[in-house]
N, CA and C atoms as a LAMMPS dump frame, in Angstrom:
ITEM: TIMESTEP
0
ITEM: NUMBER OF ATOMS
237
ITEM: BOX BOUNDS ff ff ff
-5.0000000000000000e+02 5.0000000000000000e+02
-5.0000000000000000e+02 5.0000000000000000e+02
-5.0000000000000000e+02 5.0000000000000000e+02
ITEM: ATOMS id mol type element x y z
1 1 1 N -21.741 -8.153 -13.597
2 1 2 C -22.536 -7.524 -12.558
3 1 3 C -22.825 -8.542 -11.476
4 2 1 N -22.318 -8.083 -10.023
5 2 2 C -22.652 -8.817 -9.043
6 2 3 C -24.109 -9.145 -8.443
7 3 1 N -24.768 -9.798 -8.375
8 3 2 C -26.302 -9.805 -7.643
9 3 3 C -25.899 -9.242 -6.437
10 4 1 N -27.873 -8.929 -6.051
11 4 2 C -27.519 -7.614 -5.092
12 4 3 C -27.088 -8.38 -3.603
13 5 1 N -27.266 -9.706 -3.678
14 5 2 C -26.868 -10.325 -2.258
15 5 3 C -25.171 -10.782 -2.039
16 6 1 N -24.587 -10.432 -2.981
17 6 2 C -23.481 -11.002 -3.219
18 6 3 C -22.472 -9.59 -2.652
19 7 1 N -21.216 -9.683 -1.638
20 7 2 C -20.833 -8.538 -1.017
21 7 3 C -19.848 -8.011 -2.17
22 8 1 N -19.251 -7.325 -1.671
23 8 2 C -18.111 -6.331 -2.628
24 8 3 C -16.685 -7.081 -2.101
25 9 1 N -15.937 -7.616 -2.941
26 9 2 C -14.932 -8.364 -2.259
27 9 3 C -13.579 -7.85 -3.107
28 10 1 N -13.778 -6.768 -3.597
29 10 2 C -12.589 -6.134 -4.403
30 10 3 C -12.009 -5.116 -3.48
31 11 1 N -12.367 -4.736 -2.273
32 11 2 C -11.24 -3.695 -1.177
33 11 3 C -10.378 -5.205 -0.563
34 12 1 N -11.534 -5.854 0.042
35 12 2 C -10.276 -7.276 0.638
36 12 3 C -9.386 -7.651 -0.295
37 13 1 N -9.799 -7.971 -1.461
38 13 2 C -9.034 -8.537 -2.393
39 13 3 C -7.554 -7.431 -2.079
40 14 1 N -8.334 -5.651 -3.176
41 14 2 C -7.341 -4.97 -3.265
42 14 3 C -5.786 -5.105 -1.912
43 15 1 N -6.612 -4.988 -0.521
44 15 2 C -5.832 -4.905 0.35
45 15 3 C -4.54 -6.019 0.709
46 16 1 N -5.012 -7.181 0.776
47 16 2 C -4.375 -8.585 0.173
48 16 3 C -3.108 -8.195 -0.326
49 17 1 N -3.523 -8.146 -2.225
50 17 2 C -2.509 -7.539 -3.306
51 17 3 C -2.146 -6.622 -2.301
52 18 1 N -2.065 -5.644 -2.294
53 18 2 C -0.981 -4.594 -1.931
54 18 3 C -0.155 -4.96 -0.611
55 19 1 N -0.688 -5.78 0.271
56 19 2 C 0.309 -6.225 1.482
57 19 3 C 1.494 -7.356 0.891
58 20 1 N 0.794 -8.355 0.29
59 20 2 C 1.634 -9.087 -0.329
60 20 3 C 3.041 -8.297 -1.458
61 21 1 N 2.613 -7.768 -2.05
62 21 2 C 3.954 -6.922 -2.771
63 21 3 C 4.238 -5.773 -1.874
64 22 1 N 3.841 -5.227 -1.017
65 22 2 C 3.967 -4.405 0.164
66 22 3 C 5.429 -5.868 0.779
67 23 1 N 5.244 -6.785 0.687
68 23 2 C 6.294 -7.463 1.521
69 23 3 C 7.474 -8.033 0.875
70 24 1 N 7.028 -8.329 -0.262
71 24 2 C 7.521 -8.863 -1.801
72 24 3 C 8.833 -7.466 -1.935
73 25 1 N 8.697 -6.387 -1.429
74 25 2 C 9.129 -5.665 -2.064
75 25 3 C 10.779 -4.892 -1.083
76 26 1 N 9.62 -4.443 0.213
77 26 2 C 10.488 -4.472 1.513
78 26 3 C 11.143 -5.366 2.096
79 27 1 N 11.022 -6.458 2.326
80 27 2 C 11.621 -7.465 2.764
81 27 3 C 13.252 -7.872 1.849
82 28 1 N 12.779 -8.024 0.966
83 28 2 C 14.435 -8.057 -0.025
84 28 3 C 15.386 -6.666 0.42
85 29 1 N 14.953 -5.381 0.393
86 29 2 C 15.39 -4.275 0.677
87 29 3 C 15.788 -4.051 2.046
88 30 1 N 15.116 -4.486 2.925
89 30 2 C 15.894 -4.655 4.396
90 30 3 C 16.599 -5.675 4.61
91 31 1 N 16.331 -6.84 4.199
92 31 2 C 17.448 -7.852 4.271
93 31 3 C 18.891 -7.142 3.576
94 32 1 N 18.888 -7.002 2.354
95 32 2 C 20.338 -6.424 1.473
96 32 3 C 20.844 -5.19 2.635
97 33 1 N 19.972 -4.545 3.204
98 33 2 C 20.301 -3.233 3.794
99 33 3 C 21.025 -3.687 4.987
100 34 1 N 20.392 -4.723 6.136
101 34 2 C 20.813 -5.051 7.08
102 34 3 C 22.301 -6.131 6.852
103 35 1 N 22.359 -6.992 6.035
104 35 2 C 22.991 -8.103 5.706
105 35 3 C 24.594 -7.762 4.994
106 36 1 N 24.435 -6.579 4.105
107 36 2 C 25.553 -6.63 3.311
108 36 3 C 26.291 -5.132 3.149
109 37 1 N 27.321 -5.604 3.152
110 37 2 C 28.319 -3.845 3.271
111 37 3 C 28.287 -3.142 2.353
112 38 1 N 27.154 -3.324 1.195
113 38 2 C 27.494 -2.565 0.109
114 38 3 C 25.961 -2.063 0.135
115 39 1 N 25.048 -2.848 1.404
116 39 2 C 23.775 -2.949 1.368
117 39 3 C 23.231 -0.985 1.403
118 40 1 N 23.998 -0.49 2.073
119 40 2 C 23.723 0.935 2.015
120 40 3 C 23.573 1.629 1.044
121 41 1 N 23.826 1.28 -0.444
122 41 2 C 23.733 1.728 -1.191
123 41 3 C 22.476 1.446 -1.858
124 42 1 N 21.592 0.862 -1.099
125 42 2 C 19.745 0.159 -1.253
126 42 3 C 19.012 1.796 -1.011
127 43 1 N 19.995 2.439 -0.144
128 43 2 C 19.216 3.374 0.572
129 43 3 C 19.156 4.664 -1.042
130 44 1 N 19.835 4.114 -1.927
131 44 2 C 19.257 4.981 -3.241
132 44 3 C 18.306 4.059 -4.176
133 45 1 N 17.784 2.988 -3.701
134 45 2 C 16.284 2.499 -4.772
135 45 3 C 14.967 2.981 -3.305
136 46 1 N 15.489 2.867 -2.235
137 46 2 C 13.988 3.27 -1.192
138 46 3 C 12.859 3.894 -1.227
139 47 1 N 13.287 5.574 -1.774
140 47 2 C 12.55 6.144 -2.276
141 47 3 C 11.869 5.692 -3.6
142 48 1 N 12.083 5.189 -4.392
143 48 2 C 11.522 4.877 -5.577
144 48 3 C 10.591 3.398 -5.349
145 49 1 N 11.484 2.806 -4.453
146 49 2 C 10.428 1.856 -4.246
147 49 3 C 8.824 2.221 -2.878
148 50 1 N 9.028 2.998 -2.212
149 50 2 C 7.598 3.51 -1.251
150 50 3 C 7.186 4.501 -2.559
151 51 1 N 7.573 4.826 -3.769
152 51 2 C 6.902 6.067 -4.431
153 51 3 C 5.994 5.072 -5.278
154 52 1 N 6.597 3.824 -5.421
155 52 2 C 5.969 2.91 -6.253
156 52 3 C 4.782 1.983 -5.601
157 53 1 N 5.1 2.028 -4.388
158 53 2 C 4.203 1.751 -3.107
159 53 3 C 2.651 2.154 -3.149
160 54 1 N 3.089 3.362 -2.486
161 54 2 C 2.06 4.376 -2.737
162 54 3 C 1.245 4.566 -4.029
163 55 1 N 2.037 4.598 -4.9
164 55 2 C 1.289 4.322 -6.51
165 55 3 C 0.284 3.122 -6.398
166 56 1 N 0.702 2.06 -6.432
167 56 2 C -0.208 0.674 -6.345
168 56 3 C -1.34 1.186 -5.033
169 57 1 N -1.082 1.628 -4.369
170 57 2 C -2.252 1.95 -3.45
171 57 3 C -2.897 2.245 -3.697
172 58 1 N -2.559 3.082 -4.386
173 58 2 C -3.652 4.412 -5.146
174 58 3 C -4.536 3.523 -6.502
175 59 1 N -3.804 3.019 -7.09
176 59 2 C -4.546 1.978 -8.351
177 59 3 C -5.294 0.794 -7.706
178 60 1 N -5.085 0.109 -6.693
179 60 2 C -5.71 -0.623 -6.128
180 60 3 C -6.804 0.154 -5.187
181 61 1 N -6.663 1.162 -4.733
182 61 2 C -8.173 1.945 -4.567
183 61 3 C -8.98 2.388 -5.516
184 62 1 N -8.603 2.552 -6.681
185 62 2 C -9.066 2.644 -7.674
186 62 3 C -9.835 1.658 -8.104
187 63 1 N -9.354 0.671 -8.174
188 63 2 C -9.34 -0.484 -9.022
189 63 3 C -10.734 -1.334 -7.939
190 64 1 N -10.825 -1.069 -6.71
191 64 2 C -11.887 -1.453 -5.461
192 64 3 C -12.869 -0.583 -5.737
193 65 1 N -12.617 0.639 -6.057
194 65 2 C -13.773 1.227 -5.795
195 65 3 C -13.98 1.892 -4.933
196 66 1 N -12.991 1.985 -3.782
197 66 2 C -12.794 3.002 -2.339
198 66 3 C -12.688 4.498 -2.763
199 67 1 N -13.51 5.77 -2.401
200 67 2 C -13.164 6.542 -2.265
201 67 3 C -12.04 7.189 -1.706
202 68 1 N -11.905 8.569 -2.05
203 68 2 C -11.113 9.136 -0.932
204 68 3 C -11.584 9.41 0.397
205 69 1 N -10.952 9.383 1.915
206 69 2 C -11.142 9.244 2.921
207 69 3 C -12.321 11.12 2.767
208 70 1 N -13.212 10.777 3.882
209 70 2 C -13.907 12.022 4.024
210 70 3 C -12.98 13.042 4.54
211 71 1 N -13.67 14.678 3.794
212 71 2 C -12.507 15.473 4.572
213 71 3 C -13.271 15.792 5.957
214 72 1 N -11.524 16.331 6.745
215 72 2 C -12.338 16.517 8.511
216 72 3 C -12.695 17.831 8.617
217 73 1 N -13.579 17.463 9.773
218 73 2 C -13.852 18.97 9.893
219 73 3 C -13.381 20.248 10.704
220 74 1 N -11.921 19.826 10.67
221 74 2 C -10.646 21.247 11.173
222 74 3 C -10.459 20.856 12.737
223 75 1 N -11.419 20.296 13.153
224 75 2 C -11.296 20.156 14.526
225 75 3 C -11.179 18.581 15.262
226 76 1 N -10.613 18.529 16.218
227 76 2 C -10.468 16.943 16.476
228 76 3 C -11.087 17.22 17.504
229 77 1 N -12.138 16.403 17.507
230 77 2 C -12.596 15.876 19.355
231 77 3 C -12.144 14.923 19.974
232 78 1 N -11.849 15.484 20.955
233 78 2 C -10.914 14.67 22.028
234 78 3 C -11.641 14.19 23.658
235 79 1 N -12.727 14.12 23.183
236 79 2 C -13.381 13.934 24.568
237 79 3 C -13.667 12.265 24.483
């Protein structure tokens, strides 16, 4: 248990983790894609890797403590 003066440092943290393998992950995958003639065939792990993406997002919001975003209320103001 954190004392009450002490901030919440598990969304920074979370966000951190997920950019870092957010780069860890894409970066190898566009390099092979851009770099090599066989690299097109990356374009069948892509999907599995943003599905796996998105997963860690979701566990690392979890894992922070972030809710889900508020819902809107149907209308956008634009003024």
């Amino acid at each position: 248990m954190q004392p009450p003066d002490m901030p919440n440092r598990r969304p920074v943290i979370a966000v951190v983790v997920g950019l870092l393998i957010a780069l860890a992950v894409i970066t190898p995958l566009a390099w092979l894609l851009n770099t090599r003639d066989w690299g097109i065939l990356v374009m069948f792990v892509v999907p599995f890797a943003v599905w796996g993406l998105i997963w860690l997002g979701r566990r690392l919001a979890d894992w922070a403590g972030v809710g889900p975003p508020p819902p809107s209320s149907g209308r956008e103001d634009l003024r």
